[in-house]
C-alpha positions in Angstrom: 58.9 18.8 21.6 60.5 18.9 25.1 58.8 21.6 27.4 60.9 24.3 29.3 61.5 22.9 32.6 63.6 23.4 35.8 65.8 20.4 36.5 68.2 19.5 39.1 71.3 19.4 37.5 75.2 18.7 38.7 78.3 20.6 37.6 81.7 19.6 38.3 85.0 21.4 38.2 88.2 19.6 39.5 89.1 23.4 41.4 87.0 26.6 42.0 89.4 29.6 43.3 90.2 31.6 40.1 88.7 34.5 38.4 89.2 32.8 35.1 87.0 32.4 32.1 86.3 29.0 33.8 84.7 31.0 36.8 83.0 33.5 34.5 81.2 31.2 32.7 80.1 29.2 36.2 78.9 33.1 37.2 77.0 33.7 34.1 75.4 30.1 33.8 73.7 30.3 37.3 72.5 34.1 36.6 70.7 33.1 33.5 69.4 29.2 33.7 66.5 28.1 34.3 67.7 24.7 35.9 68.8 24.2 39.3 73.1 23.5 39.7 74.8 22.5 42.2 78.4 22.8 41.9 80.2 19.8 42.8 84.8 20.2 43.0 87.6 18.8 45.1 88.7 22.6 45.9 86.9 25.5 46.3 88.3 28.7 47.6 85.8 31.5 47.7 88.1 34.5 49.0 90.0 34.4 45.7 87.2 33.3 43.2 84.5 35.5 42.6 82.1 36.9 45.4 79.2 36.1 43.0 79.7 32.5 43.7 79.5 32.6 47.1 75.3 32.5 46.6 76.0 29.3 44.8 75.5 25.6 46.0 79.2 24.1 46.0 80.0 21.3 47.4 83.7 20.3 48.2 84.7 16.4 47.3 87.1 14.2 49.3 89.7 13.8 49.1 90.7 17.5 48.3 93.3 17.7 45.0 96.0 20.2 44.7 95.7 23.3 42.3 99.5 22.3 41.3 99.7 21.5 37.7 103.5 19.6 37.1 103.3 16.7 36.5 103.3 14.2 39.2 100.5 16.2 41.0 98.3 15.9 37.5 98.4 12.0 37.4 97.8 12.0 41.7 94.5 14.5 40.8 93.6 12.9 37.9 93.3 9.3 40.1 92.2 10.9 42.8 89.1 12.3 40.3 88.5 8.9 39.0 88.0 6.9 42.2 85.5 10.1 43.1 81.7 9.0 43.3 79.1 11.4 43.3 76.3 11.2 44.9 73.2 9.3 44.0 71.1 12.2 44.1 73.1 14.8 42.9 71.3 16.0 39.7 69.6 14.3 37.1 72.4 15.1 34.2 76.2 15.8 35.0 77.9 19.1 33.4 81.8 18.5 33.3 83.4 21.5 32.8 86.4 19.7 31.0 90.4 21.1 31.1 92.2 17.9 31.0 91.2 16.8 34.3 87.6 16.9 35.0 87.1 14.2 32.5 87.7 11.3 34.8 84.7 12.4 37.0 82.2 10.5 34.8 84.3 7.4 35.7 82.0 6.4 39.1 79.1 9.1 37.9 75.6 7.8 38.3 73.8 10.1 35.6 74.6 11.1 31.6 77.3 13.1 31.3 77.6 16.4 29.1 81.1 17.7 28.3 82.2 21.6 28.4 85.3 21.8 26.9 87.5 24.5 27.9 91.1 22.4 26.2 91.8 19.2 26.6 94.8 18.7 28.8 97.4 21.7 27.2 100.5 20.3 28.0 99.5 17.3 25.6 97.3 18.8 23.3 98.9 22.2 22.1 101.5 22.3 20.6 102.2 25.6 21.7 102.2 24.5 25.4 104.1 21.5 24.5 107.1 23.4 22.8 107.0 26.2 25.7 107.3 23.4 28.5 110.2 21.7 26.4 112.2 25.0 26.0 111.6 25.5 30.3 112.2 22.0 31.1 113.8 19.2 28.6 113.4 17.0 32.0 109.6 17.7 32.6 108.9 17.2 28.8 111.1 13.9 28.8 108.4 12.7 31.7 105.6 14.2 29.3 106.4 12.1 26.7 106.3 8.5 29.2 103.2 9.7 30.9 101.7 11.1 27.9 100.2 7.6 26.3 98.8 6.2 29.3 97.3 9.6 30.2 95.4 10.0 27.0 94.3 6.3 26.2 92.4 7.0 30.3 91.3 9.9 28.9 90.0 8.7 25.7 87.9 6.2 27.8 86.2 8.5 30.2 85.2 10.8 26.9 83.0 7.9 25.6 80.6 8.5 28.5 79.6 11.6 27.2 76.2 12.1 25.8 77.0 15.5 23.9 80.4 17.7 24.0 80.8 21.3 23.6 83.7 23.0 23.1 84.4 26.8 23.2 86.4 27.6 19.9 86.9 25.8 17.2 90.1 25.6 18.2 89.5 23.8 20.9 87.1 21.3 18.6 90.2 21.0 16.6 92.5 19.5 19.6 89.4 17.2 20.7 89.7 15.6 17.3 93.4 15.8 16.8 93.8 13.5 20.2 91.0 11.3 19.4 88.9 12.3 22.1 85.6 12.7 19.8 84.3 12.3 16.4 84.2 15.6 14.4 80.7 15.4 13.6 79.9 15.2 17.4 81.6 18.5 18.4 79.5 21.3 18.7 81.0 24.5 18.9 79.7 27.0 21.5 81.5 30.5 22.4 81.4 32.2 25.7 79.8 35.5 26.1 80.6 38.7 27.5 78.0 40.5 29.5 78.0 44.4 27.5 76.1 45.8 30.6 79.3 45.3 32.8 80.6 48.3 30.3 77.6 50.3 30.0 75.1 51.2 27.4 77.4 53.0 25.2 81.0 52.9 27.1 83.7 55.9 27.0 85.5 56.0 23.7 86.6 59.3 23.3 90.1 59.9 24.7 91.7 57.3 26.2 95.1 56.8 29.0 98.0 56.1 26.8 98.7 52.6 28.1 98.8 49.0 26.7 96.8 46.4 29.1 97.4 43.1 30.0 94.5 41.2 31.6 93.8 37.9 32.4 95.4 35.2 34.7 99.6 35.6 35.0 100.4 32.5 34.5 103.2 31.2 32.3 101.1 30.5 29.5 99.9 33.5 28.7 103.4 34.1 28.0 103.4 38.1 29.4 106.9 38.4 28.9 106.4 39.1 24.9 104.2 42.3 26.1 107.6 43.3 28.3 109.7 42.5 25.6 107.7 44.3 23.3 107.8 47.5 25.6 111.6 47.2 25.3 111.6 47.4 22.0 109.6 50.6 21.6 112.1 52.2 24.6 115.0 51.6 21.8 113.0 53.2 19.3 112.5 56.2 21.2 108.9 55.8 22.8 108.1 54.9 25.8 105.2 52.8 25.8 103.4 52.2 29.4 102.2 48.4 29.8 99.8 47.3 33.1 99.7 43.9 33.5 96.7 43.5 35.6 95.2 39.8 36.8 94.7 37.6 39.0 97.8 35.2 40.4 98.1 32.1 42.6 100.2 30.2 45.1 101.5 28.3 42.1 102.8 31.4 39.9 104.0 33.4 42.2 107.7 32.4 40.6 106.4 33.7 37.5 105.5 37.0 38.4 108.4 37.6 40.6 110.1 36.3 37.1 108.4 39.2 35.3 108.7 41.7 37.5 113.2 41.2 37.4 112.2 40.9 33.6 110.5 44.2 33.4 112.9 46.1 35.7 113.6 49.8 34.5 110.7 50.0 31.7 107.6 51.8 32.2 105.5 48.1 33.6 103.5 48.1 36.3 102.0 45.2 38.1 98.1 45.3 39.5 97.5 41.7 40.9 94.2 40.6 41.6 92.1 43.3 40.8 88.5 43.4 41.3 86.2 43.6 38.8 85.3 46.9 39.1 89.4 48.1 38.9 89.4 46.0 35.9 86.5 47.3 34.2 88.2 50.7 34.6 91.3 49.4 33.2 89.4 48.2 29.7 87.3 51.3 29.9 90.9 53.3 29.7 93.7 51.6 27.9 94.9 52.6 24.8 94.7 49.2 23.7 95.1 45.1 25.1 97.9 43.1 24.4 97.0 39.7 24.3 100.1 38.0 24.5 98.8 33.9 25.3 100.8 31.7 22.9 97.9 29.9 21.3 94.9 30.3 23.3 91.7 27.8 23.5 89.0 30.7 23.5 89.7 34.2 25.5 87.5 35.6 27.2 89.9 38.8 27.5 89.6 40.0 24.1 86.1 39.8 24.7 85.7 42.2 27.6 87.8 44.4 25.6 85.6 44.6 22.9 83.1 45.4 24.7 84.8 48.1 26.6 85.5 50.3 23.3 88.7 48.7 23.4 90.9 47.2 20.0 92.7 44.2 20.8 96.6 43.4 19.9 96.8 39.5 19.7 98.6 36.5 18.8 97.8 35.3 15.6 96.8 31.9 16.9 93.7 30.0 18.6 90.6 31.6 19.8 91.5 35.3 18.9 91.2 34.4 15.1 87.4 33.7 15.7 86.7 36.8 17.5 88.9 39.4 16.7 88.8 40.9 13.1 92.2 41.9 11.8 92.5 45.7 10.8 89.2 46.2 12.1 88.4 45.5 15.5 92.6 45.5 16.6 95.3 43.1 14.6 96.4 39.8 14.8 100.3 39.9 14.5 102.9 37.0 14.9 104.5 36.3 18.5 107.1 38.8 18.1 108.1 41.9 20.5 109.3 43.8 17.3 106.0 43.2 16.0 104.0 43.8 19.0 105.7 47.0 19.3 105.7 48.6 16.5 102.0 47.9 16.5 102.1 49.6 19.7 103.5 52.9 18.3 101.2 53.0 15.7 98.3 52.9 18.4 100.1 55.5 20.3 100.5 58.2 17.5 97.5 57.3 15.4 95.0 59.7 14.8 92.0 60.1 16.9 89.6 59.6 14.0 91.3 56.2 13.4 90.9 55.4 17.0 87.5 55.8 16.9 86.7 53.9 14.1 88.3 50.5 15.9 87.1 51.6 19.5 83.2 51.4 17.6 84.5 48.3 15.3 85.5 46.4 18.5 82.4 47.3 20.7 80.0 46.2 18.0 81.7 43.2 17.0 81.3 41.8 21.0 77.6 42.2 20.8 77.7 39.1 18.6 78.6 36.9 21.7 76.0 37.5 24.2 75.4 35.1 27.5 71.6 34.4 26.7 72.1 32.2 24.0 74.8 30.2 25.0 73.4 29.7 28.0 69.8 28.6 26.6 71.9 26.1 24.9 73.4 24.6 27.6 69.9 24.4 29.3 68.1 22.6 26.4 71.0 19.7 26.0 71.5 19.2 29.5 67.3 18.6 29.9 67.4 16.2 27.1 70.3 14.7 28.1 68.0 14.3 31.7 65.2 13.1 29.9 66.7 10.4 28.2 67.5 8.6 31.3 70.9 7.5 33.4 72.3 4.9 31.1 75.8 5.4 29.7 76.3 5.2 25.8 77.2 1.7 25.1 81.2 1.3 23.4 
């Protein structure tokens, strides 16, 4: 049986610059392990990622790759990824936090490679990303479908360096083995955490602001507009639902927001962007309830931190949410609709405060099944053994 140990170990992520779930789980990883990670990307920005990070050992590759994810900027990263060689000494095991891109690190890598998957590449692998990119842009998903083949069977080569993937839903697990990527029996499934103390011992759950919250990235796949939508349905009913949609936006979707913002024009919507951690916090601690709007997400961290805030959750029936949040009990899972997001709304905003507190307790015990220590400690143990057993690639 392998003992405990501290061992130098490499992480790489093609961009560091978000406060994502990506970032989150970076944060918590270096808090709790016992190994030693340095942080290997080809762009790190640490005045709009969190501060917590800053302590970390990153390391920027050359050449630098764009944050932009269209098309012909995704094959000119993912090449520019591949030809990447890290160095010799740079850990005794590789952690590749895997989105679609980071795969094609292991390529030149010198150690055994573990895979994080976050979701393979979305725009190939979900179909819910895949139809939403063919309703925006029948030209884009034209050049999709010629790129598409070439990018996978690349792809599917790089994954065959991998010593041991993970991915964070089962959802997730179930797009790795739709595209070929892995065997089924090879996936492990590992969930993300939430860290409770963020929202105190036993967090506020009396009354609450009467507003809907979006968090999270605003970015075109979470698809915010059917949490607009939805408030415009409830104004033609007669109630006036007020929606915050507070997260964190870059260079890229800046044409998104300013989308939403026209969108939302004359309904009770407000904008927060970038808020700290501390504003956000707040924000779960008061909201009526989240709308979690993302069209078919891999995990979610967001429904999560909700959760642990005292705070039921109004989601997508679709992806991640099904594993964590319990329909009827902790919030609802309800199909992509504004009528049906909103009338769910109204029912939050004239239920009774006796309901309310049976989902605001529902919601804040059902996060304390995903804790940080355990995932964590899993990571650790693979990526020693994984150490241990030497630098050779799996033979294929």
């Amino acid at each position: 049986m392998a003992v405990d140990v501290a061992v130098k170990l490499a992480l790489y992520h093609p961009w560091v610059y978000l406060t994502s779930g990506v970032e989150r789980t970076f944060v918590e990883m270096l808090k709790r392990s016992r190994h030693d990670w340095v942080i290997y990307t080809h762009h790190y920005s640490p005045a709009t990622t969190y501060p917590e990070l800053q302590d970390a050992d990153i390391r920027v590759l050359d050449p630098p790759v764009t944050v932009r994810r269209s098309l012909v900027p995704l094959v000119m990263a993912a090449r520019r990824i591949s030809a990447t060689r890290l160095p010799v000494d740079a850990g005794a095991a590789l952690l590749v936090s895997s989105e679609g891109l980071g795969d094609f690190i292991v390529k030149r890598a010198p150690m055994p490679a573990v895979c994080f998957c976050h979701t393979p590449l979305k725009i190939l692998h979900d179909e819910a990303a895949r139809a939403a990119l063919r309703e925006a842009s029948t030209a884009k998903y034209a050049a999709l479908r010629v790129i598409g083949p070439a990018f996978s069977y690349a792809d599917r080569r790089a994954w065959r360096r991998y010593r041991h993937v993970f991915a964070n839903s089962q959802e997730t697990r179930r797009r790795i083995v739709t595209a070929r990527l892995a065997d089924p029996s090879s996936v492990e499934v590992l969930q993300p955490g939430v860290d409770l103390a963020r929202f105190g011992a036993s967090p506020h759950v009396g009354p609450r602001e009467q507003f809907f919250l979006v968090a999270g990235r605003i970015m075109w796949q979470k698809n915010v507009e059917l949490a607009i939508d939805a408030a415009a349905t409830a104004r033609s009913t007669g109630h006036d639902l007020r929606v915050v949609v507070a997260g964190a936006v870059d260079e890229k979707s800046k044409p998104y927001i300013s989308a939403l913002r026209a969108r939302a024009a004359g309904l009770p919507v407000t904008f927060e962007t970038n808020p700290t951690d501390e504003r956000l916090t707040q924000l779960y601690l008061s909201a009526a309830a989240l709308l979690f709007t993302a069209r078919n997400e891999d995990w979610g961290m967001v429904p999560l931190e909700a959760m642990a805030a005292g705070c039921p959750v109004i989601a997508v029936d679709a992806g991640g949410p099904r594993e964590s949040v319990v329909d009827g009990v902790t919030g609802w899972l309800i199909a992509p609709d504004p009528q049906a997001f909103a009338q769910r709304m109204v029912h939050v905003a004239t239920a009774s405060a006796g309901d309310l507190q049976q989902l605001r307790d529902a919601a804040r015990d059902r996060a304390t099944a995903f804790g940080w220590d355990a995932f964590v400690h899993r990571i650790d143990d693979v990526m020693q053994a994984a150490a241990e057993r030497g630098s050779r690639a799996p033979g294929r």
